[in-house]
C-alpha positions in Angstrom: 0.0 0.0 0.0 1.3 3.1 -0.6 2.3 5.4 1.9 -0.7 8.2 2.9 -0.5 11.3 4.4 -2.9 11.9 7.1 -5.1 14.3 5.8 -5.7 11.0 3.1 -6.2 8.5 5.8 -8.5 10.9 7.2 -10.6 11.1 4.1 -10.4 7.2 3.5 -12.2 6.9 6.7 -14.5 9.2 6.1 -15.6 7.7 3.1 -16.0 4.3 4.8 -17.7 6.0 7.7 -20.5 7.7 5.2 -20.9 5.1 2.2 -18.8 2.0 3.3 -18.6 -0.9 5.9 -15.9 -3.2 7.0 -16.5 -6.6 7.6 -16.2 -10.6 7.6 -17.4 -12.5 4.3 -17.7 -16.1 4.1 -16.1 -17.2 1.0 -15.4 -20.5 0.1 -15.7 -22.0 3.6 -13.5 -19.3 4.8 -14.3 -16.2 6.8 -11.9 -12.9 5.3 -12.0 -9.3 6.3 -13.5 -7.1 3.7 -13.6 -3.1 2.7 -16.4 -2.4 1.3 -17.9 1.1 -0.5 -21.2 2.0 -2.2 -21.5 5.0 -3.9 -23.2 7.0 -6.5 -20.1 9.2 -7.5 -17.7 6.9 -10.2 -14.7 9.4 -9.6 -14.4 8.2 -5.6 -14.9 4.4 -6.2 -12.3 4.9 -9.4 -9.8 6.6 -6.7 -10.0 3.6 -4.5 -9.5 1.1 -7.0 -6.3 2.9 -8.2 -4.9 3.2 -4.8 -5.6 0.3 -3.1 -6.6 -2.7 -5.9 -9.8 -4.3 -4.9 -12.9 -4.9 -7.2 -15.4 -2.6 -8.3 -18.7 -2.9 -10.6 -21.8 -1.2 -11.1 -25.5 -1.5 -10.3 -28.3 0.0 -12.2 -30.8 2.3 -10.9 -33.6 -0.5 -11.7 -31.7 -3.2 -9.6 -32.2 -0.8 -6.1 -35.1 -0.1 -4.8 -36.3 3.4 -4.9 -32.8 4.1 -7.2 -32.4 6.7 -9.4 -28.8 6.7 -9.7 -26.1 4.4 -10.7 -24.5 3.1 -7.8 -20.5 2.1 -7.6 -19.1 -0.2 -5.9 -15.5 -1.3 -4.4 -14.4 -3.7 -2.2 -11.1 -5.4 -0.9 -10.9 -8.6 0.6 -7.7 -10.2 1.9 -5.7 -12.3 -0.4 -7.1 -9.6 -3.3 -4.8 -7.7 -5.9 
């Protein structure tokens, strides 16, 4: 991981705090830690997979309830590029 300043660590936690989680998945039989982010602006969830790997995708306003929006999404799980 590269090294952050603190002003970035502060906003990487604040954007976890608002739009994210962190968590255990059970994957294969195994339980891993995972980052996770939802969030209607590309440019952030772009950011995060540039910085720190992960996977991102998209969902379509008609796959969430109520959506209007395209909603982005990144994660990192352990054992992840």
């Amino acid at each position: 991981m590269p090294k952050m300043s603190k002003l970035q660590a502060a906003y990487i936690a604040g954007i976890v705090d608002g739009e994210g989680w962190i968590g255990i998945v059970k994957q294969h039989g195994y339980h891993r830690p995972q980052v996770k982010v939802d969030s209607t602006d590309k440019g952030v969830i772009d950011w995060l997979h540039k910085s720190f790997g992960g996977s991102m995708y998209e969902v379509s306003p008609d796959k969430i309830r109520g959506g209007r929006r395209t909603n982005y999404v990144w994660y990192l799980r352990k054992g992840q590029p």
